[in-house]
C-alpha positions as CSV (number, residue, x, y, z in Angstrom):
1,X,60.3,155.9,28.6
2,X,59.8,152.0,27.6
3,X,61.0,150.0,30.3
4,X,62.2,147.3,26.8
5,X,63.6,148.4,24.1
6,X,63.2,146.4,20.4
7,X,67.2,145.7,20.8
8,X,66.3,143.6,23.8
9,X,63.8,141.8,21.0
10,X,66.4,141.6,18.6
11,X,69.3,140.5,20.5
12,X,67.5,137.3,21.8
13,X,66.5,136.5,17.6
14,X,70.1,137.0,16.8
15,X,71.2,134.5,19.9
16,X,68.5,131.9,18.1
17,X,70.8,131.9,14.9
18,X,74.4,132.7,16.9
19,X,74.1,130.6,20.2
20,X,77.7,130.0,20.6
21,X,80.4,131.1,22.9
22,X,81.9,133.5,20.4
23,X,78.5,135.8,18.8
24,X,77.7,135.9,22.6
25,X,81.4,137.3,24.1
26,X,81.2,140.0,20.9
27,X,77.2,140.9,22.1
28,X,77.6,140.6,26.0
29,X,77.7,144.5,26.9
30,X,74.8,144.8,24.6
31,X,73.2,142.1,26.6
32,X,73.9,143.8,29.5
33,X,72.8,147.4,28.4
34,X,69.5,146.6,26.4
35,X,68.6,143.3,28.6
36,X,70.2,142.2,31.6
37,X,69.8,146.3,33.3
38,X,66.3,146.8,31.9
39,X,65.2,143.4,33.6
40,X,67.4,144.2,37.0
41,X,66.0,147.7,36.7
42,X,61.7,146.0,36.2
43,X,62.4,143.7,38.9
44,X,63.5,146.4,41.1
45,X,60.1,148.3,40.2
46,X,57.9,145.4,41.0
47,X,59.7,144.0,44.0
48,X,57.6,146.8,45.8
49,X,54.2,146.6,44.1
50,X,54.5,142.9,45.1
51,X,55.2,143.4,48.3
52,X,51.9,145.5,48.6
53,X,49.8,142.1,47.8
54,X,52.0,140.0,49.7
55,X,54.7,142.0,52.4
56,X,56.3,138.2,53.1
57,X,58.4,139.4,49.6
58,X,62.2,140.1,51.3
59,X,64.5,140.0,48.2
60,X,66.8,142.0,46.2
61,X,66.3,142.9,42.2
62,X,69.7,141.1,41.6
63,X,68.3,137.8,43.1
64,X,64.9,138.0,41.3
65,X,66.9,137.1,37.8
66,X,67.5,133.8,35.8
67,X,70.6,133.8,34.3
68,X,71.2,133.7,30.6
69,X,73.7,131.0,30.8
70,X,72.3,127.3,30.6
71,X,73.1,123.9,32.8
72,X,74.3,121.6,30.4
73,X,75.7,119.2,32.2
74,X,72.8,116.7,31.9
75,X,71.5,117.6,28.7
76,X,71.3,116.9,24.9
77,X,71.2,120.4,23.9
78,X,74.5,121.8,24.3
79,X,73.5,125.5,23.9
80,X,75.3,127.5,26.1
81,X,73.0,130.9,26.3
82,X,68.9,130.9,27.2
83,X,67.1,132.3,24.5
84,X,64.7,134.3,27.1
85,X,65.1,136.9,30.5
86,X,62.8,135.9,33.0
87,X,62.6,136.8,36.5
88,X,60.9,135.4,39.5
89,X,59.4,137.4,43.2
90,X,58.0,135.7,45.3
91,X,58.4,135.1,49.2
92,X,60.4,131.7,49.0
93,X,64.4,131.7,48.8
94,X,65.8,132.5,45.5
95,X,65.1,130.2,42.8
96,X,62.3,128.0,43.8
97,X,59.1,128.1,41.6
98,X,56.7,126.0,44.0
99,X,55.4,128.6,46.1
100,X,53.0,131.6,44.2
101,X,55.0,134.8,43.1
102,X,55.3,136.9,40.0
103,X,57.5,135.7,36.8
104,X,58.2,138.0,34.5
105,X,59.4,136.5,30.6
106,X,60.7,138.2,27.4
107,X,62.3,136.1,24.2
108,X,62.3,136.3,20.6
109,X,58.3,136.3,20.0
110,X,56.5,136.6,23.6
111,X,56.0,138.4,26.7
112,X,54.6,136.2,29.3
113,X,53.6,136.7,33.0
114,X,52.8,133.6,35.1
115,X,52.1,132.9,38.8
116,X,51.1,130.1,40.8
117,X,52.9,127.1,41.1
118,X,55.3,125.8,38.4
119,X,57.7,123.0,40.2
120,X,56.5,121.5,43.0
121,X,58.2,118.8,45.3
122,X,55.5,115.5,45.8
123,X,54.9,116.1,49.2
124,X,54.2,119.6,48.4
125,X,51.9,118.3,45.3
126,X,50.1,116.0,47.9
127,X,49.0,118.8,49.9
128,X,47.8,120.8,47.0
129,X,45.8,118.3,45.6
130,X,44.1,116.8,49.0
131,X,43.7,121.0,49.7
132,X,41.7,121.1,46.2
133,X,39.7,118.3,47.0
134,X,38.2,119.2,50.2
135,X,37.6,123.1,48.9
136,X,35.8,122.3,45.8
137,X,33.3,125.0,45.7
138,X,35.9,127.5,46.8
139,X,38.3,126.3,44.1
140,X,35.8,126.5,41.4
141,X,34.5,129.4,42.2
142,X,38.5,131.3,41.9
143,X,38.7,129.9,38.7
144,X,35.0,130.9,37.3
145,X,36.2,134.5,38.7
146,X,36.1,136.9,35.7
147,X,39.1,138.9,36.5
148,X,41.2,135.6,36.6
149,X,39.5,134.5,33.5
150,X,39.9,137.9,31.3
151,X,44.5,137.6,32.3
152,X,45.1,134.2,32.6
153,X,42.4,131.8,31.5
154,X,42.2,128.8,33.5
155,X,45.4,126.8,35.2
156,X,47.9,125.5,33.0
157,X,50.7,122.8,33.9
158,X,51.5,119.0,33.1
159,X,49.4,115.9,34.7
160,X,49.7,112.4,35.9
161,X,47.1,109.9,34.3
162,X,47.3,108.4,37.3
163,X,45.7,109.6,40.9
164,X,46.0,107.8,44.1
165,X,42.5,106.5,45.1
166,X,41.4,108.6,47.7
167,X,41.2,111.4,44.8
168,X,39.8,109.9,42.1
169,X,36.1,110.7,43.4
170,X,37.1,114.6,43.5
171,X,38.8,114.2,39.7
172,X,35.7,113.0,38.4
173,X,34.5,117.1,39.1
174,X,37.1,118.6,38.6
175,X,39.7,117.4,36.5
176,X,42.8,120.1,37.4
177,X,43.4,117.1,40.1
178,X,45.5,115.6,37.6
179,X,47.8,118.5,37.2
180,X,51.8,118.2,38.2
181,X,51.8,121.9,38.3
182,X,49.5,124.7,38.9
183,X,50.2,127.9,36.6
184,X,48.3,130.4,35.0
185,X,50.2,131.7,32.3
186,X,49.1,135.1,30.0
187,X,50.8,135.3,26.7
188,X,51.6,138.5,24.4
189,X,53.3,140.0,21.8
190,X,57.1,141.0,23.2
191,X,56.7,144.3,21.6
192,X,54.3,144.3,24.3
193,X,57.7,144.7,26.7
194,X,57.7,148.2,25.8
195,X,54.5,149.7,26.8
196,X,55.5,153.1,29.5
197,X,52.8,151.6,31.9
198,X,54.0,148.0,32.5
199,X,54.6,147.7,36.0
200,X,50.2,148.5,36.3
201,X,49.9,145.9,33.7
202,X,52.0,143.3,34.9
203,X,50.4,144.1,38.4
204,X,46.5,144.1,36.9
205,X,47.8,140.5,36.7
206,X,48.9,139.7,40.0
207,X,46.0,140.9,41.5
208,X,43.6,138.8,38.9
209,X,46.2,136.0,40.6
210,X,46.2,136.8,44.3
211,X,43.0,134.9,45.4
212,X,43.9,131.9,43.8
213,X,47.8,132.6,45.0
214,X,46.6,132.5,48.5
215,X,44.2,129.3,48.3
216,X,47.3,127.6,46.9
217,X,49.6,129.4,49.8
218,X,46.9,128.0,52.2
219,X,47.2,124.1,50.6
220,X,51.3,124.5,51.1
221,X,51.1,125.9,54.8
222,X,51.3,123.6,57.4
């Protein structure tokens, strides 16, 4: 059985035309029978794998969801509802996307699955970056790794066009220096949700990320 169904598809194009209070109140126990379980139910498969690469992992499948509804308190766009399900494992507390996990994404057109680092705090960032540039070699040689390269690519993630001095030397090889975030990102159809042997899948991706995931654990510890 397909751990996605095509409703879960559906339901998230229907919110892009109906995201108001109302379409969502009349649609929210399909939301929570063709999304909201399918995702708790993943999330509760994975949690395990991942814990196999990295046995720091100590969370629940509830806590490893975003929820649907969106913070619009400082924001123009005054849509109540996400347009996506994600979720997030990694061995931080709930919520926080600086520290190398799995995430997990379904919406209208694309399945995505992500690790690394996605919002990190500038102290954190510091480290990172000073890590980078006295590991050069190393750091060129996880991202010339094939296996990395076939999932994910290279790393993704917005930059400064600014460095501090002392890194500008290192930049000059390798440019990732100027990065704000450091995320590998792989990219498919969202019928893609509904292959039987996701969980292998997903994890054929967390392994291609685990020896960059622990040169970036090692630039965040202490």
């Amino acid at each position: 059985m397909p751990w996605f169904t095509e409703d879960a598809y559906d339901f998230f194009r229907e919110l892009e035309l109906n995201n108001d209070r109302e379409w969502f109140e009349k649609n929210k126990k399909r939301y929570e029978a063709n999304v909201k379980k399918p995702m708790e139910a993943f999330a509760a498969e994975m949690i395990p794998r991942m814990k196999e690469i990295d046995p720091a992992i100590d969370m629940t499948a509830k806590s490893a969801l975003f929820r649907i509804y969106r913070d619009t308190r400082f924001s123009k766009d005054k849509r109540p509802y996400k347009t996506n399900a994600g979720m997030h494992v990694n061995s931080a507390h709930k919520g926080d996307l600086g520290r190398p996990g799995l995430y997990f994404h379904i919406d209208p057109r694309v399945m995505g699955i992500a690790s690394g680092c996605y919002m990190i705090e500038t102290p954190k960032l510091k480290q990172i970056r000073t890590f980078i540039s006295q590991n050069l070699d190393e750091f060129d040689a996880l991202l010339a790794d094939s296996h990395f390269k076939r999932c994910f690519g290279t790393i993704a993630g917005e930059k400064n066009k600014i460095l501090p001095p002392d890194l500008k030397a290192a930049a000059q090889r390798q440019p990732l220096l100027f990065n704000k975030q450091f995320y590998y990102w792989a990219e498919y159809e969202v019928e893609d949700a509904g292959r039987e042997d996701l969980p292998e899948f997903v994890m054929d991706h967390m392994r291609a990320a685990k020896p960059m995931n622990d040169f970036l654990t090692r630039a965040l510890t202490p």
